[in-house]
C-alpha positions as CSV (number, residue, x, y, z in Angstrom):
1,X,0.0,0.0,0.0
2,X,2.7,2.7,1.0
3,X,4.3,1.7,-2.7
4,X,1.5,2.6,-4.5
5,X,0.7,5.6,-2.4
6,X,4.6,6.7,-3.0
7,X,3.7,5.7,-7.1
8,X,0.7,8.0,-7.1
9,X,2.9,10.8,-4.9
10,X,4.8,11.4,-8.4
11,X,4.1,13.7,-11.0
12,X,2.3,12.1,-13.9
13,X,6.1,12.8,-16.3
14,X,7.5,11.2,-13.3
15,X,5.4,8.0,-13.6
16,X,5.5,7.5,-17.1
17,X,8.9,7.7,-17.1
18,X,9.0,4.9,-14.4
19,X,6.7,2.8,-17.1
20,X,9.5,3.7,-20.0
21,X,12.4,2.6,-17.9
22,X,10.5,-0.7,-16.4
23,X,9.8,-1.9,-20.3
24,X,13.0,-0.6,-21.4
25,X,15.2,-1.9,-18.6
26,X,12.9,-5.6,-19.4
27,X,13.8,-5.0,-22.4
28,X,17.2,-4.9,-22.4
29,X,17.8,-7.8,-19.3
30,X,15.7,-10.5,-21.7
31,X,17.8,-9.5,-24.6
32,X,21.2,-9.6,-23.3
33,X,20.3,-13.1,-22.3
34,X,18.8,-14.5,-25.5
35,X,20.8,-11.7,-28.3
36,X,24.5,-11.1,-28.9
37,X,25.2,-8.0,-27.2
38,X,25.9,-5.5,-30.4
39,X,22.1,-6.3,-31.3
40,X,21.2,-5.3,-28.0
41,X,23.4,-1.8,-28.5
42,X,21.9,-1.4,-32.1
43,X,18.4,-1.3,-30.9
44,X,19.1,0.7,-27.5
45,X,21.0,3.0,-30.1
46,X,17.6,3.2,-32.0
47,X,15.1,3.4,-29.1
48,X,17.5,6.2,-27.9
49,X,17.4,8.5,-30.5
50,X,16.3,12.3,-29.8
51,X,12.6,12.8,-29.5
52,X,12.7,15.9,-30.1
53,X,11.9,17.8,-26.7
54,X,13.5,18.0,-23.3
55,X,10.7,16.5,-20.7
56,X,12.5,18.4,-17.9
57,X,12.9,16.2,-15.2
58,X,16.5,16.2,-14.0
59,X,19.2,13.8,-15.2
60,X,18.8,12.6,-11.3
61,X,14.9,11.4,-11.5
62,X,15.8,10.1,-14.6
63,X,18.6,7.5,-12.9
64,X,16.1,6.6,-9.6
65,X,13.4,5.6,-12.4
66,X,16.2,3.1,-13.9
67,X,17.4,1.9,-10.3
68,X,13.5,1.7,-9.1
69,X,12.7,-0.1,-12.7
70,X,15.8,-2.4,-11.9
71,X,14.5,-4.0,-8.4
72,X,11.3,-5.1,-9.6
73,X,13.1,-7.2,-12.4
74,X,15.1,-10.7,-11.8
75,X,19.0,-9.6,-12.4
76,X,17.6,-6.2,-13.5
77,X,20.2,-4.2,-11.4
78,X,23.1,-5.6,-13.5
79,X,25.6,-2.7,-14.3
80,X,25.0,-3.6,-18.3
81,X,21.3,-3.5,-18.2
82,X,21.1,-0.5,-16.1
83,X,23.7,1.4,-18.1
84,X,21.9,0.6,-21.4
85,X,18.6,1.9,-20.1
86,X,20.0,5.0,-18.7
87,X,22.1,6.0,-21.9
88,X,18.8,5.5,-24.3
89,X,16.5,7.3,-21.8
90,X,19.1,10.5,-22.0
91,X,19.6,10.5,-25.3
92,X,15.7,10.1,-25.9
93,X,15.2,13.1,-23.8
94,X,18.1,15.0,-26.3
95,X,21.2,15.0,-22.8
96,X,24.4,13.7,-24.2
97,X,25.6,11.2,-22.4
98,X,28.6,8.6,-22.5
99,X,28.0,4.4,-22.3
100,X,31.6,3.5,-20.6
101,X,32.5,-0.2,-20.3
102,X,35.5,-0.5,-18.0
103,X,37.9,-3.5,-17.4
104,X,40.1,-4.4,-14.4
105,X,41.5,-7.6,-12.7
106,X,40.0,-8.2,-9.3
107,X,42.1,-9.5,-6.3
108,X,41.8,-12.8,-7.4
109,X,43.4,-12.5,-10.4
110,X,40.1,-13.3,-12.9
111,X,38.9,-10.3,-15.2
112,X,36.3,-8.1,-14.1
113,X,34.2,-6.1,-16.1
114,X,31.8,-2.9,-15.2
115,X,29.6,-0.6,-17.2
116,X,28.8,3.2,-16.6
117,X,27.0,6.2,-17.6
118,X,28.6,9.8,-18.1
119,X,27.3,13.1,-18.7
120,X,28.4,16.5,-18.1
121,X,31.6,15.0,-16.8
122,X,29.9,13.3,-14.2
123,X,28.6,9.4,-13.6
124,X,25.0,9.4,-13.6
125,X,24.4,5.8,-12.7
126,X,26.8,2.8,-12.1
127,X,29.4,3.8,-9.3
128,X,30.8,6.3,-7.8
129,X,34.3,8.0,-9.3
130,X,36.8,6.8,-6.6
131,X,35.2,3.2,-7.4
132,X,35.5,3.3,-11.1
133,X,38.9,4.7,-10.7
134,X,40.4,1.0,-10.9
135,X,38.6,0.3,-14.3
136,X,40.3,0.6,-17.4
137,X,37.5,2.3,-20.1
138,X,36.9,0.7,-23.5
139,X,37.2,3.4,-26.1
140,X,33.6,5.4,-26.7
141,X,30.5,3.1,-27.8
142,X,29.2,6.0,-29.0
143,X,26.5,6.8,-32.5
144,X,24.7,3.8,-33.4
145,X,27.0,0.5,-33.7
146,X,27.3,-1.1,-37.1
C-alpha cells in the first residue's frame, strides 16, 4: 500500500517515465540473455534516438526511475542492463551522455568487467568516481554501432 501511495505521490512525467524505464530496462535484461550483445546496443541505439523535446525532469529522477525499474526485475540491477537503459533514456530526452564499459583484474586475479553512464563529466548511474577509478575504459560506444 505505501508503494502505491509513493507511485501515485509522483508527478504524472514522473510515472510514465518509471513505465519507460521498467519496459525498457525488461527490455534490455531479456535481450542480453537471449541476443548477442551488439544487437542489443543497435536497438538501444535506435530506441534512444532524440525525441525531439527536453521532458524536464532532472538527469537525477531520470537514474532513480532506472534503479526503481531495476528491483522489480530478476538480475535487473546488472551494471550492463542498467547502463543501457540509462544511456537510451538521455539520449531520448536530447542529454548527451557517454556508455563506458571499463575492465580491471580483481584480487583474485580473474577479469572483471563494469559498465557506466557519463554526462556533463559526471557518472549518472553505475558507481561512484573513486570506485571506477580501478577500471580501465573501452574506447567510446558511442552513435549507433554497425
Amino acid at each position: 500500500m505505501r508503494r502505491a501511495r509513493k507511485f501515485f505521490r509522483l508527478s504524472a512525467g514522473e510515472r510514465w517515465l518509471l513505465f519507460k524505464a521498467l519496459a525498457l530496462v525488461a527490455f534490455v535484461r531479456v535481450g542480453t540473455w537471449v541476443l548477442p550483445f551488439r544487437v542489443v546496443r543497435r536497438i538501444t541505439a535506435r530506441l534512444g534516438r532524440p525525441a525531439g523535446r527536453d521532458d524536464l525532469l532532472a538527469t537525477e529522477r531520470i537514474a532513480w526511475c532506472v534503479d526503481v525499474a531495476g528491483k522489480y526485475l530478476p538480475d535487473g540491477r546488472n551494471c550492463l542492463v542498467q547502463a543501457l537503459s540509462m544511456h537510451a533514456l538521455m539520449e531520448r530526452r536530447g542529454r548527451p551522455s557517454r556508455l563506458r564499459i571499463g575492465v580491471t583484474k580483481g584480487y583474485d586475479g580473474e577479469l572483471k568487467a563494469h559498465a557506466w553512464v557519463e554526462s556533463d563529466g559526471k557518472i549518472v548511474i553505475g558507481g561512484t568516481e573513486p570506485d571506477l577509478e580501478r577500471f580501465v575504459a573501452f574506447p567510446d560506444l558511442q552513435g549507433e554501432p554497425t
